[in-house]
C-alpha angles and dihedrals in degrees: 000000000000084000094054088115102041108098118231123279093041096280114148137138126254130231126224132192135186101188141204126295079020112123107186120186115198142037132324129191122192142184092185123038139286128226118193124198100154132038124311131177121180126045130310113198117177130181086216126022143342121206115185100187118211092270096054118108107191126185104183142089110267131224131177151111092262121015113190108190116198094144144031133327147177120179142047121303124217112179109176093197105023146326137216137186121188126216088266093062140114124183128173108186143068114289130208132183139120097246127021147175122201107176117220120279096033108147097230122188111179163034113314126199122195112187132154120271112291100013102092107062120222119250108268118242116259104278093215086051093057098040091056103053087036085054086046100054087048086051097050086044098052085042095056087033 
């Protein structure tokens, strides 16, 4: 029964965290969600959802289906389905997303686009940052080949 929430296939989405008291310094790419509780600087892309806690102090550039901000955040957003920033909240950067909640008393510094699904396109990953991983994984397969 432990599996009762995985789908079929084996199919199922990670979970990243960077914890408390983690400061983590890069890129992270992602198919499940993250979820950040302790300090973060690069760029955190995710094919699901991003959660920054209240004690997350982020300093990217964010990417993802859902973005949910408590805590505290420095870069430009970019939810493809929907964002939302709770009252603990503080974001400096231009947002974009299609539907989005800020609470009351967020402190907000910034440009905000709202445009329907699939209109606004994603930020595209550094190129130097993919070609290099991509370069690194030919490299590992020649050498075991």
């Amino acid at each position: 029964m432990l599996d009762g929430g995985r789908k079929k296939g084996g199919d199922t989405k990670a979970l990243t965290i960077i914890g408390q008291g983690t400061l983590f310094s890069g890129e992270v790419q992602s198919k499940g969600t993250i979820r950040i509780e302790g300090q973060m600087k690069g760029a955190i892309h995710s094919e699901d959802t991003i959660v920054v806690q209240e004690t997350g102090q982020v300093k990217a550039d964010l990417v993802a289906n859902q973005i949910v901000i408590s805590g505290y955040v420095e870069g430009n957003v970019f939810a493809r389905d929907r964002l939302e920033v709770t009252a603990s909240a503080k974001l400096v950067g231009d947002i974009t997303a299609p539907r989005i909640s800020i609470a009351e008393g967020v402190l907000f510094e910034g440009k905000c686009t709202m445009k329907p699904p699939g209109e606004a396109a994603a930020p595209a990953l550094p190129s130097t940052s993919a070609k290099k991983l991509s370069d690194s994984a030919q490299a590992a397969s020649s050498n075991n080949g």
